[in-house]
C-alpha positions as CSV (number, residue, x, y, z in Angstrom):
1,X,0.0,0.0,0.0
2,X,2.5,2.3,0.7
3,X,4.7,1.7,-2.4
4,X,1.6,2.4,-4.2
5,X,1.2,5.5,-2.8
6,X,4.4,6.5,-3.0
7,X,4.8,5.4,-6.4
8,X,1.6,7.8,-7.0
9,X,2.9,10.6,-5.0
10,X,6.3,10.3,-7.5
11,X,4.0,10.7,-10.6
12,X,2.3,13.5,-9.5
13,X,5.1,15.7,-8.9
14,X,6.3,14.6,-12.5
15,X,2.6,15.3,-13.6
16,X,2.7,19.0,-12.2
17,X,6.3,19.7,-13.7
18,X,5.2,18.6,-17.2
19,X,2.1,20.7,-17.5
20,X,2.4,23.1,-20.9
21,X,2.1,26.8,-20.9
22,X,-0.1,28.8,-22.6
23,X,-0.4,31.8,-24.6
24,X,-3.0,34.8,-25.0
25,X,-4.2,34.7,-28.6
26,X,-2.2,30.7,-29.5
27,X,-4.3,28.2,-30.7
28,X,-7.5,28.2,-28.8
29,X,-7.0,30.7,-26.2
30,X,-8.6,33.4,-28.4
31,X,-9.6,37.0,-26.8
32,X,-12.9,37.3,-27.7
33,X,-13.9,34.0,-26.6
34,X,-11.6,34.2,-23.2
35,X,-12.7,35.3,-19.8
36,X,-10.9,35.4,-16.5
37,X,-12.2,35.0,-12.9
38,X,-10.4,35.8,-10.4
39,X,-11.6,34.2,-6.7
40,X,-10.4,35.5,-3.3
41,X,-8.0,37.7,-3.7
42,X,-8.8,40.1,-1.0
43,X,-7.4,40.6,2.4
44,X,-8.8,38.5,4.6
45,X,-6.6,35.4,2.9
46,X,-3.6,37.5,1.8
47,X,-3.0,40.3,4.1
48,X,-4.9,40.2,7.5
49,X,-7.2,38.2,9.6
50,X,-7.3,34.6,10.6
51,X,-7.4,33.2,7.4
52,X,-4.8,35.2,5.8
53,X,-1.5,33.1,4.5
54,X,1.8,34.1,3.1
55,X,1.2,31.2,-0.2
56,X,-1.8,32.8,-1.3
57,X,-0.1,36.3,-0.6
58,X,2.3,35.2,-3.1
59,X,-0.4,34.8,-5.9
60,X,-1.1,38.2,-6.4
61,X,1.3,39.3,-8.2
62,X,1.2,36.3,-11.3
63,X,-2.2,36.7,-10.8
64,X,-2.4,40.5,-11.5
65,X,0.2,39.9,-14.1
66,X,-2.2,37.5,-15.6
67,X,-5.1,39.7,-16.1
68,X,-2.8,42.7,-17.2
69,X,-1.8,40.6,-19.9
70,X,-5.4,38.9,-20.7
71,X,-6.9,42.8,-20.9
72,X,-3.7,43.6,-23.0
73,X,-4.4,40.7,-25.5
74,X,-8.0,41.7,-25.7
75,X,-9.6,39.7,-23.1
76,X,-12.8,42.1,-22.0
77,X,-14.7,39.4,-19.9
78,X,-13.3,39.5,-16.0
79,X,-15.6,38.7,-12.8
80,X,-14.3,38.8,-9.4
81,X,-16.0,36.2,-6.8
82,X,-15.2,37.4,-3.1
83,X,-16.3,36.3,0.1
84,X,-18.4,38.7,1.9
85,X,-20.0,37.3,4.8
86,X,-22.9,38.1,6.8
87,X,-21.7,38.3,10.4
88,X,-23.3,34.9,11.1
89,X,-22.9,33.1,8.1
90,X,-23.0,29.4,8.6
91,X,-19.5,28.7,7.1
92,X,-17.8,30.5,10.3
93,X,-19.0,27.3,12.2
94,X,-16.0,25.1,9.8
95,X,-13.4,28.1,9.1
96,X,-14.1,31.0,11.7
97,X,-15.3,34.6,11.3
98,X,-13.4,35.8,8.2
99,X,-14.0,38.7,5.5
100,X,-17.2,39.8,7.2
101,X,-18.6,42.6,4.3
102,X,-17.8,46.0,4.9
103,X,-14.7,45.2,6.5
104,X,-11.0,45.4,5.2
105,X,-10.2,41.9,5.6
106,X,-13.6,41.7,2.8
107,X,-11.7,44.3,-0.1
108,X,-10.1,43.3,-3.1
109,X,-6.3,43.9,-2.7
110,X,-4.7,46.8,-3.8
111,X,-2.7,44.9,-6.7
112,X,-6.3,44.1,-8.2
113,X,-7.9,47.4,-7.5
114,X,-4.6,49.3,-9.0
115,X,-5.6,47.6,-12.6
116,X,-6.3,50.0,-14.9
117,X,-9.7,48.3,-15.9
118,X,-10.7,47.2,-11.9
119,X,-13.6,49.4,-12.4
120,X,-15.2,47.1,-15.5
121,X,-15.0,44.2,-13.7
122,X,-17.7,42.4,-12.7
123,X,-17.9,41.8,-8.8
124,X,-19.9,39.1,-6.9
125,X,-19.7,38.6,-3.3
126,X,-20.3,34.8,-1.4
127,X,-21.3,34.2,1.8
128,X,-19.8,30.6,1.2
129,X,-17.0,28.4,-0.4
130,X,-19.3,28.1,-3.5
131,X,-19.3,30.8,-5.8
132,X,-22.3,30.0,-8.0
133,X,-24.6,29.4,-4.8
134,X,-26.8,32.5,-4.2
135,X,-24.6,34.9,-6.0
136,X,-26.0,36.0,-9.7
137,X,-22.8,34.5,-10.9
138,X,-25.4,31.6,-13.6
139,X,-27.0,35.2,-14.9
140,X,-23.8,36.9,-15.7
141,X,-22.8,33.9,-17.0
142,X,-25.1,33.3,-19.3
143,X,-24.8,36.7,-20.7
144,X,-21.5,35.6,-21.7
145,X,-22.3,32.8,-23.6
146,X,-19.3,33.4,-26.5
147,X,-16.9,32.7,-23.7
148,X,-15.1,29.2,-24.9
149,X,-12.6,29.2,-21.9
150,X,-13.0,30.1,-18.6
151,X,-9.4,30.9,-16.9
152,X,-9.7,31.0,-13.0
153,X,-7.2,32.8,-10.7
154,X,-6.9,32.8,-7.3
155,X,-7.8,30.8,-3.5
156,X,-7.7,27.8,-2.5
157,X,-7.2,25.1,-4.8
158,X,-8.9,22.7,-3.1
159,X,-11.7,25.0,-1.4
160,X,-13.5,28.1,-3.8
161,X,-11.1,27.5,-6.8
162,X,-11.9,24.0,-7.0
163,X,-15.6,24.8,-6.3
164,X,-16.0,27.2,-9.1
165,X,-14.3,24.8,-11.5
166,X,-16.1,21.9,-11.2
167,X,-19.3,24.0,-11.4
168,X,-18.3,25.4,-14.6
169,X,-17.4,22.8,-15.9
170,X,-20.1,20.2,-14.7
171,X,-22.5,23.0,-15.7
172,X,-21.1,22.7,-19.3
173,X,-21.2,19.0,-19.3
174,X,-24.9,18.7,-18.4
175,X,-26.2,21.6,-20.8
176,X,-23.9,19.7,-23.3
177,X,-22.2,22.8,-24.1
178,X,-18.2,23.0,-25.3
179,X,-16.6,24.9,-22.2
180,X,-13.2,24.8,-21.3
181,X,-12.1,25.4,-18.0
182,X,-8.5,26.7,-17.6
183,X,-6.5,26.8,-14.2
184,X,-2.8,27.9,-14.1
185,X,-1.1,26.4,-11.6
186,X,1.3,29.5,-10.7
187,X,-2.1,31.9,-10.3
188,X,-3.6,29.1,-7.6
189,X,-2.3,28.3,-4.1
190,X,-4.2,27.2,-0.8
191,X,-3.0,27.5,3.1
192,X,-1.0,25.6,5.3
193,X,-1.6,24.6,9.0
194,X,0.9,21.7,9.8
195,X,-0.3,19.2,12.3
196,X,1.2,20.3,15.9
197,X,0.1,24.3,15.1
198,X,-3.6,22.6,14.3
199,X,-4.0,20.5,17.1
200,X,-2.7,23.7,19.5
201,X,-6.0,25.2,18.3
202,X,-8.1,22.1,18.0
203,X,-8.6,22.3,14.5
204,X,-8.0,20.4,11.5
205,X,-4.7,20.2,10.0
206,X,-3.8,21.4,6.0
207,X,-0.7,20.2,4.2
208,X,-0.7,23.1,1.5
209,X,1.4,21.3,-0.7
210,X,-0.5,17.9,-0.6
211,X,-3.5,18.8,-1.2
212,X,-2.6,22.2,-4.0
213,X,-1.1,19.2,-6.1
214,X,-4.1,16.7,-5.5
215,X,-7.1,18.6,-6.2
216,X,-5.0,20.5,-9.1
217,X,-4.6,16.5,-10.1
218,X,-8.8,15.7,-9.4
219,X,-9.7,18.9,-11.2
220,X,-8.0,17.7,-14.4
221,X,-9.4,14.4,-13.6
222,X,-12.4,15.8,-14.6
223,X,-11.7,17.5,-17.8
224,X,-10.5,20.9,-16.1
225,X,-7.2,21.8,-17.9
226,X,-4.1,22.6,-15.7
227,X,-1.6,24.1,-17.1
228,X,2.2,25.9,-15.5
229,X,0.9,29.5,-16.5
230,X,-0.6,31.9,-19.1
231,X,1.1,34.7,-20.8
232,X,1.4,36.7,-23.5
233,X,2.6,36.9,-26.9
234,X,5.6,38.3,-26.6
235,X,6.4,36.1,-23.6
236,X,6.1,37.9,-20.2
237,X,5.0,36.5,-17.4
């Protein structure tokens, strides 16, 4: 059993190294028919607060660099999905109070809001894990139907990014529609809490690099593409 496992572990380090880049405007990855969400990046999980962790932190700037370059290629579709939680929302029972709305820890981070086009973004806030629950998200959606490929930025791989991509995606599959969903793995991250710091506070532990490369590994399991990153034609970023 353990071989096995290790033997699997072995592979999916090789798997993650191997994954292609992409390129704004290559192939399939056309403007028009591109849009980008971008999921969590706001303080709460990068800058202050409980929650907040210095892998996502790192994110934001590949992440800004990536919509710089999408809106630079011609990319016009971009939705942000945020948490902004009541101030007893149900999902504070499993995580704790985090990015109540109207507070700071519930704002987009400064990188995001310094784009140039921040202000034609669409923005949706979630009072859970699940960004299409309760949000408007399937409307604006819907009013994008030209969009081919999805691209998602953002936090955690294996909680909200992973949520939103298997929704998009299983949403395709069962309106039988052609809908790619595109995750680069430098734009994703999730948090760490090693075993003795969780079981000091009495909560669950996290291995952050576990459990990035699994569900980065389920989600293309499904038919979500990973790739190593996205950038542009002349080959920044």
């Amino acid at each position: 059993m353990a071989a096995g496992r290790d033997e699997f572990l072995t592979y999916l380090e090789r798997w993650l190294a191997d994954r292609p880049a992409l390129t704004f405007g290559a192939g399939y990855l056309q403007p028009e028919r591109t849009g980008v969400l971008c999921v969590d990046l706001v303080n709460g999980f990068c800058k202050e607060g409980p929650l907040a962790n210095p892998r996502v932190k790192n994110i934001i700037e590949p992440s800004a660099a990536l919509l710089r370059q999408a809106h630079a290629a011609g990319v016009r579709h971009f939705a942000l999905l945020q948490d902004a939680h009541e101030t007893d929302a149900f999902e504070f029972s499993a995580f704790g109070p985090h990015c109540v709305a109207g507070t700071s820890q519930a704002e987009t981070v400064t990188e995001i809001q310094a784009l140039p086009f921040y202000a034609d973004m669409a923005v949706f806030p979630k009072n859970t894990i699940h960004a299409g629950l309760n949000t408007g998200l399937d409307a604006w959606l819907s009013q994008h139907g030209e969009v081919e490929n999805w691209i998602i930025v953002g936090d955690c791989t294996d909680l909200c990014v992973y949520q939103l991509a298997m929704y998009l995606k299983l949403l395709a599959n069962a309106n039988r529609q052609s809908v790619g969903v595109i995750i680069p793995a430098n734009c994703v991250d999730t948090y760490d809490l090693p075993v003795p710091t969780a079981a000091a506070l009495g909560v669950m532990p996290h291995n952050a690099d576990l459990l990035h490369r699994i569900f980065l590994y389920h989600m293309a399991l499904n038919g979500i593409e990973v790739v190593a990153g996205i950038g542009s034609a002349e080959g920044a970023g």
